[in-house]
DOVEXDREN-315821 format. One line per field, with one value per residue (C-alpha): residue number from 1; residue in one letter; x, y, z. Coordinates in nm, 4 decimals, decimal comma. Layout:
<rs>
seq <- [NUM  ...] $
type <- [A  ...] $
px <- [X  ...] $
py <- [Y  ...] $
pz <- [Z  ...] $
</rs>
This chain:
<rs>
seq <- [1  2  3  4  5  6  7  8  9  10  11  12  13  14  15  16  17  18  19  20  21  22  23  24  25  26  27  28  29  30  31  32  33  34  35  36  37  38  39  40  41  42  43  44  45  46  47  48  49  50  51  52  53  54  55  56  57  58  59  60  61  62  63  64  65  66  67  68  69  70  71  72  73  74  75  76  77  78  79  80  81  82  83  84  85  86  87  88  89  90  91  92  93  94  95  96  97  98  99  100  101  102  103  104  105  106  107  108  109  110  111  112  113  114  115  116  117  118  119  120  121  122  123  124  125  126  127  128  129  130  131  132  133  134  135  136  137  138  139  140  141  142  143  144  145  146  147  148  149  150] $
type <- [X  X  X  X  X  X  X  X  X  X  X  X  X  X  X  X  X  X  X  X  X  X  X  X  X  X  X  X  X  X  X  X  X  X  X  X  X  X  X  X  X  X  X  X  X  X  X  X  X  X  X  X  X  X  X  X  X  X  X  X  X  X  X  X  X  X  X  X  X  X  X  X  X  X  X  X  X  X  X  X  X  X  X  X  X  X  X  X  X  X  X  X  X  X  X  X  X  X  X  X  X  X  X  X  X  X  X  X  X  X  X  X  X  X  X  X  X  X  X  X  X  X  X  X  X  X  X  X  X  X  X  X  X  X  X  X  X  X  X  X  X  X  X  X  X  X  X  X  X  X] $
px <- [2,3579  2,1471  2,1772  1,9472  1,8066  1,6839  1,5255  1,4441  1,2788  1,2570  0,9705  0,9668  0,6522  0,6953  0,9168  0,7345  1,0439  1,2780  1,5929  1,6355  1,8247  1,9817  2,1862  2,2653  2,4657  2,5833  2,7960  3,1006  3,0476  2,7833  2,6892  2,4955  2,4527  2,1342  2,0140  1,6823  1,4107  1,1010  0,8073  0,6499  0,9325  0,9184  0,5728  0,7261  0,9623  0,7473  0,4911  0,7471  0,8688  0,5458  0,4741  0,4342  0,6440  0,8465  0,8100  1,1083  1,0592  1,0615  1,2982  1,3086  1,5316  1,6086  1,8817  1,9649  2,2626  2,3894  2,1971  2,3481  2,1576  1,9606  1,8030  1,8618  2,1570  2,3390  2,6657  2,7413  2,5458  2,4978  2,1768  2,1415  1,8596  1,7966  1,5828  1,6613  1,5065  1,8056  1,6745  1,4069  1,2230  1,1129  1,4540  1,5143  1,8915  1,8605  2,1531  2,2437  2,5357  2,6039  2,8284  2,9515  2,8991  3,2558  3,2453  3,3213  3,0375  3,2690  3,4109  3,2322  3,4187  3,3955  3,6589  3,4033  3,1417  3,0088  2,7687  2,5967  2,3979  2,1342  1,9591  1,5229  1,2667  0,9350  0,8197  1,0712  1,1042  0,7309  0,7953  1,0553  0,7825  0,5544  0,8003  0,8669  0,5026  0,4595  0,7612  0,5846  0,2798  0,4435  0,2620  0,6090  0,9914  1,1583  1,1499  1,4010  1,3750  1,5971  1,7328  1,8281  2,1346  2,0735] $
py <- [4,9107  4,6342  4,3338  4,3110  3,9743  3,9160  3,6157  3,6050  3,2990  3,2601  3,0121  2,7190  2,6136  2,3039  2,1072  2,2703  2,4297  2,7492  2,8898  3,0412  3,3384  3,4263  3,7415  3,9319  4,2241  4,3545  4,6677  4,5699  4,1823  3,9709  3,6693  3,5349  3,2212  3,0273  2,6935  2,4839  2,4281  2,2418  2,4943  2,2579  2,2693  2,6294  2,6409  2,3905  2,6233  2,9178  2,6827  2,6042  2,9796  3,0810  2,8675  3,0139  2,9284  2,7421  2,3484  2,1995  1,8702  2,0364  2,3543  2,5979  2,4601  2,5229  2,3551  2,3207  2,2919  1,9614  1,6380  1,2293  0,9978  0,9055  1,2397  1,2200  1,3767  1,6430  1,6548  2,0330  2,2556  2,6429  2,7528  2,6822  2,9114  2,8177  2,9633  2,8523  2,9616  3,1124  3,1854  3,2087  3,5383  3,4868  3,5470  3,3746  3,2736  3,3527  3,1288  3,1798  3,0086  3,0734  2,9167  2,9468  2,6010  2,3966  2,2571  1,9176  1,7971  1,5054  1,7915  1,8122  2,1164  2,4382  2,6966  2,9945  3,0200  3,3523  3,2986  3,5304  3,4494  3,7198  3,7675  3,8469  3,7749  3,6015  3,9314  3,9532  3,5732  3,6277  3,9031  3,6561  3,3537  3,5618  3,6717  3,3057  3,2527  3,4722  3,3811  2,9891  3,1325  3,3416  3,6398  3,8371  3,7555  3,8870  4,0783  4,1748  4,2060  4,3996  4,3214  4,5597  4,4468  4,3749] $
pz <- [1,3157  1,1652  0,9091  0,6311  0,5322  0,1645  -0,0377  -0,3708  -0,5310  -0,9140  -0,9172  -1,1988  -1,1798  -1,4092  -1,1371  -0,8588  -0,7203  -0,7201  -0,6674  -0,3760  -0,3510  -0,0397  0,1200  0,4329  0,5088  0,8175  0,6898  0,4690  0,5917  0,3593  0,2050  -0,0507  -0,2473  -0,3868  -0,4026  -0,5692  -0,3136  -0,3463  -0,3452  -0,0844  0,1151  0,1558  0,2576  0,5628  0,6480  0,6588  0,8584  1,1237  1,1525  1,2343  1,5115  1,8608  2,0609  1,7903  1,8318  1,9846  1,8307  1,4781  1,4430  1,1589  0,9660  0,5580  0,3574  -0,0088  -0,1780  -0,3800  -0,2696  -0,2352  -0,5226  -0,2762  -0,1928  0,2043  0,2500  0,1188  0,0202  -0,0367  0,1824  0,0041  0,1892  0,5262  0,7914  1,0497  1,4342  1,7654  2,0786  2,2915  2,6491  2,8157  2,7771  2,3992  2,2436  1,9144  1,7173  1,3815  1,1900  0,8271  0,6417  0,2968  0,1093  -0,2508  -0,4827  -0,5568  -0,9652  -0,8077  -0,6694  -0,4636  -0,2860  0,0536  0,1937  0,0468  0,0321  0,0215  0,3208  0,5379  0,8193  1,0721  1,4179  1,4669  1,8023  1,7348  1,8317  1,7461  1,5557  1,3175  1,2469  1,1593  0,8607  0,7671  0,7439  0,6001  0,3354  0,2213  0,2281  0,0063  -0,2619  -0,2439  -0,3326  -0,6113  -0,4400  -0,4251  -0,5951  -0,3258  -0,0048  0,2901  0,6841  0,9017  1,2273  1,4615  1,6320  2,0496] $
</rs>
């Protein structure tokens, strides 16, 4: 048994960002939703996943979704990854929520969310910082990492 993890980024180069594209699937359970991410942010993220160990002062951490005027906090969260160490032999949480936009941006809770904690390792969370290396870079549109299940 496994869950597949896939990203697709359709750059727009112009505003130096792109929507992300995010699913998993873990048999008949999934889900997928997408937000806009600054290019430069993604190159952060992939930064931070690549770290060995990962830097306690500065998790993995990816959010997007719909954004206060002010740009510093968001109101409705539709992409969230993020890695945690969990334990002390190497093992890494891998946390993804995704949740479907509400048409009412004042509406802070959404009535359509699926999330999924995934147990890897530093391996794996490499391919996946690779991978979004590789969308920032516009080397690749999309790619997809599987975890085994432990």
């Amino acid at each position: 048994m496994s869950i597949e993890l896939t990203m697709r980024a359709e750059i727009d180069a112009e505003n130096d960002s792109a929507e992300l594209f995010v699913r998993f699937q873990e048999r008949k359970f999934s889900g997928e939703s997408s937000a806009w991410i600054q290019v430069a942010r993604l190159r952060q993220f992939a930064s931070q996943l690549a770290k060995y160990p990962l830097d306690d002062n500065s998790l993995p951490t990816l959010l997007g979704g719909y954004w206060d005027s002010t740009g510093n906090c968001i109101d409705q969260e539709h992409v969230h990854i993020s890695v945690r160490p969990s334990g002390n032999l190497g093992t890494l949480s891998l946390f993804v929520q995704l949740t479907v936009p509400e048409d009412d941006t004042f509406t802070k809770i959404s009535k359509r969310s699926a999330s999924i904690r995934v147990a890897t390792n530093y391996e794996k969370i490499g391919e996946v910082a690779k991978g979004v290396l590789s969308m920032a870079d516009g080397a690749q549109e999309e790619f997809s990492v599987s975890f085994a299940e432990e």
